[in-house]
C-alpha positions in Angstrom: 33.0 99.4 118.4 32.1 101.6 115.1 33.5 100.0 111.8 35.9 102.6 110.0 34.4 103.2 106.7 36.8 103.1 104.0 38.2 105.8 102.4 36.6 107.0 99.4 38.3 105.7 96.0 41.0 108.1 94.5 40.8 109.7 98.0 44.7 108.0 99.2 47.9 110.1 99.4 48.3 112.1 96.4 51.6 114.3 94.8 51.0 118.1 95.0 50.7 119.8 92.7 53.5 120.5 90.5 55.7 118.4 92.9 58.0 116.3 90.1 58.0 112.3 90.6 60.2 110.4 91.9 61.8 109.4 88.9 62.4 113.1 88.0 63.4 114.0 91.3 66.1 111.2 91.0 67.4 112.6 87.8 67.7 115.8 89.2 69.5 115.1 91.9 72.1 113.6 89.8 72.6 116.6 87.3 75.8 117.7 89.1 77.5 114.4 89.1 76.7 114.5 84.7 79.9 116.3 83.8 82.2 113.8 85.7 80.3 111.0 84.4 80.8 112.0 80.7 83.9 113.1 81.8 85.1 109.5 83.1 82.8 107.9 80.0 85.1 109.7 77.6 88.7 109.3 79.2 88.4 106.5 80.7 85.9 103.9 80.0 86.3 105.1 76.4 90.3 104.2 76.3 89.8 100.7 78.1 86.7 99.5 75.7 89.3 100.2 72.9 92.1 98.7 74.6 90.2 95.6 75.5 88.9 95.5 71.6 92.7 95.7 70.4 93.4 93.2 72.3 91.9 90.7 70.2 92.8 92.0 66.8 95.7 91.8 65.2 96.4 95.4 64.7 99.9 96.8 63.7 101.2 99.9 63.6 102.9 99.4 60.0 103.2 96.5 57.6 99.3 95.8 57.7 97.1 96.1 54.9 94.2 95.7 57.8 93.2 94.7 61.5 91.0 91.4 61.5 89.8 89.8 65.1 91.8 87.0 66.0 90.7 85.9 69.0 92.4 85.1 72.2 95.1 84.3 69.8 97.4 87.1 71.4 97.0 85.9 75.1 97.6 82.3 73.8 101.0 83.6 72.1 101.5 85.8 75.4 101.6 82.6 77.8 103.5 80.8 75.3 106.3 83.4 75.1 109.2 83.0 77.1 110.0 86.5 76.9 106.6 87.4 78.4 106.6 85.2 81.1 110.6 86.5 82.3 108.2 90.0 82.2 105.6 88.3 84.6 108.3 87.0 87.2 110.3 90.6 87.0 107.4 92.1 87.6 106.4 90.4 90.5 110.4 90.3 91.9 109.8 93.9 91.4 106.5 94.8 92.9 107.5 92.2 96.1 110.8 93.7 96.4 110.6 97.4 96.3 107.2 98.3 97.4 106.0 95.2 99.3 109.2 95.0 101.6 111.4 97.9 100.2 109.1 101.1 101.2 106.8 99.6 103.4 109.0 98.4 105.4 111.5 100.8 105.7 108.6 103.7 105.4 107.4 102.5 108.6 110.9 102.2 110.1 111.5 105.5 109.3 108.1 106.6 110.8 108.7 105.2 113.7 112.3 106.2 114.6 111.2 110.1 113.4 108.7 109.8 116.4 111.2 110.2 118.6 113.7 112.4 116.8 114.5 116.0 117.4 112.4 119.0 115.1 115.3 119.4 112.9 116.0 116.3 112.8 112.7 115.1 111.5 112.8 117.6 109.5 116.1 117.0 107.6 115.3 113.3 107.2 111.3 114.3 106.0 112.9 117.2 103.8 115.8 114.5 102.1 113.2 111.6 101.2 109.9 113.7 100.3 112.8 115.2 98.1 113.6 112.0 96.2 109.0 111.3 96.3 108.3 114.5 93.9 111.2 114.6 91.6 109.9 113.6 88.1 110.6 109.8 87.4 112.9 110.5 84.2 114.3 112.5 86.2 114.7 110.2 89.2 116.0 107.6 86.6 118.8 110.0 85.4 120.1 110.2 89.1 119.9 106.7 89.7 122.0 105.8 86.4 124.2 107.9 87.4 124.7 106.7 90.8 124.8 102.9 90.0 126.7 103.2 86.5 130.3 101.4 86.0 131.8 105.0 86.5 129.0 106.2 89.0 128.9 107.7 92.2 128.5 104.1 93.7 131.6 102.9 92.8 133.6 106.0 93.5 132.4 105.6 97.5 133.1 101.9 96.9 136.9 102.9 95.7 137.4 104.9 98.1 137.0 102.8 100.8 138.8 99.6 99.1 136.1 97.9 97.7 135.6 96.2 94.3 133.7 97.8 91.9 131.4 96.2 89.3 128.6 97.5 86.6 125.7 97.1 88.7 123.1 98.2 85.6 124.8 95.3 83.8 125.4 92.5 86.6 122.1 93.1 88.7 119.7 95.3 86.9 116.8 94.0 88.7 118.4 94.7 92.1 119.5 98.0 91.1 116.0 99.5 89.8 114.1 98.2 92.8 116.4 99.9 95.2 116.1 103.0 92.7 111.9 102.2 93.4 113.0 102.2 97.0 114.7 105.5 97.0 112.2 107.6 95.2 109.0 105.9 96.9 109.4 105.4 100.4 108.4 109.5 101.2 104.5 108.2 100.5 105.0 105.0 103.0 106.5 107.2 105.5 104.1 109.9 105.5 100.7 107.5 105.7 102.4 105.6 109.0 103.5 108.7 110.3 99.9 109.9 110.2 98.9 106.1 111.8 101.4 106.2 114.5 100.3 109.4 115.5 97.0 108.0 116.5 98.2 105.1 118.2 96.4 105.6 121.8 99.0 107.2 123.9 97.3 105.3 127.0 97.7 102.0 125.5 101.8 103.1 124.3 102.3 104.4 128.6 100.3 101.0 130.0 102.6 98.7 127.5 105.5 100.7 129.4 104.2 100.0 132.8 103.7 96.5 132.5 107.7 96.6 131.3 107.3 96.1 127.6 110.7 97.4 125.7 110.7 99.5 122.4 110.2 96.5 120.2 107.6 94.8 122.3 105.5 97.7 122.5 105.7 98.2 118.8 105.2 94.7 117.7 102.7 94.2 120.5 100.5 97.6 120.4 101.2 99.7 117.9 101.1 97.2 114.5 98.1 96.2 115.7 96.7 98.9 115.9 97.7 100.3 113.0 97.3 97.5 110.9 94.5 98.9 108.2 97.1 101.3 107.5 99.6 98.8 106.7 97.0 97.1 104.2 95.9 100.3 103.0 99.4 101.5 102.0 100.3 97.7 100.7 97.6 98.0 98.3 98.5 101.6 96.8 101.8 101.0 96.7 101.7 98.0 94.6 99.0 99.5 91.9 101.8 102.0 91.7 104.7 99.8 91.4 103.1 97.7 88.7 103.0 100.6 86.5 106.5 102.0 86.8 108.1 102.6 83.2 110.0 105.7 83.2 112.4 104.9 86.0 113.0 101.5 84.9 113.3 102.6 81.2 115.7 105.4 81.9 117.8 103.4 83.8 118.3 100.3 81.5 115.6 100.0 79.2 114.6 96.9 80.3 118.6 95.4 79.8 121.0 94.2 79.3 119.1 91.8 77.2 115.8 91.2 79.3 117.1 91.0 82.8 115.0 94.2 84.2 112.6 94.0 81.3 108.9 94.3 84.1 105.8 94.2 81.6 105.2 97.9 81.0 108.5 97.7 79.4 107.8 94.5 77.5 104.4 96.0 76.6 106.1 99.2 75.4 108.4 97.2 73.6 105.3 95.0 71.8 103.5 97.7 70.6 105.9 100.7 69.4 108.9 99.3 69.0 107.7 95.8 67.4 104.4 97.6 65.8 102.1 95.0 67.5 99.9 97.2 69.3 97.3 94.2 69.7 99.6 92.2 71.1 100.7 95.2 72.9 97.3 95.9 74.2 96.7 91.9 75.3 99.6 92.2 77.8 98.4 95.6 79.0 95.1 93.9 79.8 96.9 91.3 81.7 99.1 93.9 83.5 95.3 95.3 84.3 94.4 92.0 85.6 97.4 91.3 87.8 97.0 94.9 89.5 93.0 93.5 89.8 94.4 90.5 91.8 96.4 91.9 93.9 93.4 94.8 94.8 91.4 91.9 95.5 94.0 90.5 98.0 94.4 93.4 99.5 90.3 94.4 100.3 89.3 91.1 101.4 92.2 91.2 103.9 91.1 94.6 104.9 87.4 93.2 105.4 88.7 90.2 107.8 90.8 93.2 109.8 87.2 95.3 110.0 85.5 92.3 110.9 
């Protein structure tokens, strides 16, 4: 057998001419993306690199000659305030009760039951809470105060039918702005497990049937199974948007009477523009950022078991 000579030196695969490298081929390709990279550099990145600098000054809004770095001084007097950790466990009352079980739950219900309703119907009930979903959240607020107030409409269907009456923004503020939460939110819950429920396998729905499963057996048994991404999915949305509610909860009680609905936007609000601590202000917003990270984190490694 003849020996292959090798191949003359320089003689190996070579660019055309004129051909850019690869490195310049790289950078070329990513031209388009360079306005919404300076776009998210400059409103986004840019506001949380200040945020998470303020955090450990003590900057003020008045009464300060200067801002001087102090540390972790204001998460140390966060953890140490009892008015801060009442915000942590509204929060999370909050967060569990509205979105977790409030509009999941009955956005699924609600999802369900429409599957088998009439047109008009589903189109009443769809029109009536999509309604409640795109009103503004002042203005959402407004309603609910005025529905749950000592002289609302609450207690005037609560006279009417011989039933005491009572302040519910002043006896049970918390319960009242989650089911406010409830009301306005659930049109986003309903609409993504409408969408799942939809493609639930109608041979898997007709085979549960056959084998005598009832209504509740074939939904706990096929189709929350099946649709069970979407559950996780919505979970995690819901609750990054729950932790960050302020104008409905403001509106409605400003956080009162005293602290009894006060979730940590409204503490943080309170911190930094009321109390002119905005580095104090801007340590709890970073922890608000941090609990929303945890919960994100939850929520994706429980959608990676569900994949695997």
């Amino acid at each position: 057998m003849t020996a292959l000579a090798p191949a003359p030196h320089g003689t190996g695969p070579r660019r055309s001419r004129g051909a850019p490298a690869p490195a310049v081929r790289t950078l070329l390709r990513g031209l388009p993306t360079l306005p919404a990279v300076v776009l998210l550099a400059v409103f986004l990145a840019g506001p949380i690199a200040y945020c998470v600098y303020y955090a450990f000054t003590d900057m003020q809004l008045t009464g300060a000659s200067g801002t001087s770095f102090v540390g972790i001084d204001n998460f140390t007097r966060a953890f140490e305030d009892g008015d801060f950790l009442n915000s942590v466990w509204l929060t999370l009352v909050f967060v569990v009760g509205s979105a977790v079980i409030g509009q999941n739950t009955l956005g699924l219900a609600l999802a369900v039951l429409m599957e088998k309703a009439t047109k008009p119907v589903r189109s009443l009930v769809n029109g009536v809470v999509i309604a409640a979903w795109v009103l503004p959240e002042v203005v959402a607020g407004y309603l609910m105060y005025a529905f749950f107030y000592d002289q609302g409409s609450l207690n005037s269907l609560l006279d009417a039918v011989g039933l005491p009456q009572q302040n519910w923004l002043y006896t049970m503020p918390i319960l009242a702005v989650c089911l406010a939460n409830v009301w306005r939110g659930t049109a986003f819950s309903m609409m993504v497990f409408t969408a799942a429920v939809n493609d639930v396998p109608r041979e898997l729905l007709e085979a549960a049937e056959m084998d005598g499963a009832g209504p509740w057996q074939r939904l706990w048994r096929v189709v929350l199974p099946v649709i069970r991404p979407s559950i996780l999915t919505n979970l995690m949305l819901i609750t990054l948007q729950t932790l960050s509610v302020f104008g409905l909860i403001y509106t409605m009680t400003r956080g009162g009477p005293g602290n009894k609905s006060e979730t940590l936007p409204i503490f943080m609000y309170q911190q930094a523009f009321q109390n002119s601590l905005i580095g104090y202000g801007t340590a709890i917003a970073l922890v608000l950022l941090v609990v929303g990270a945890l919960f994100s984190v939850v929520y994706i490694r429980l959608l990676k078991l569900e994949d695997d």
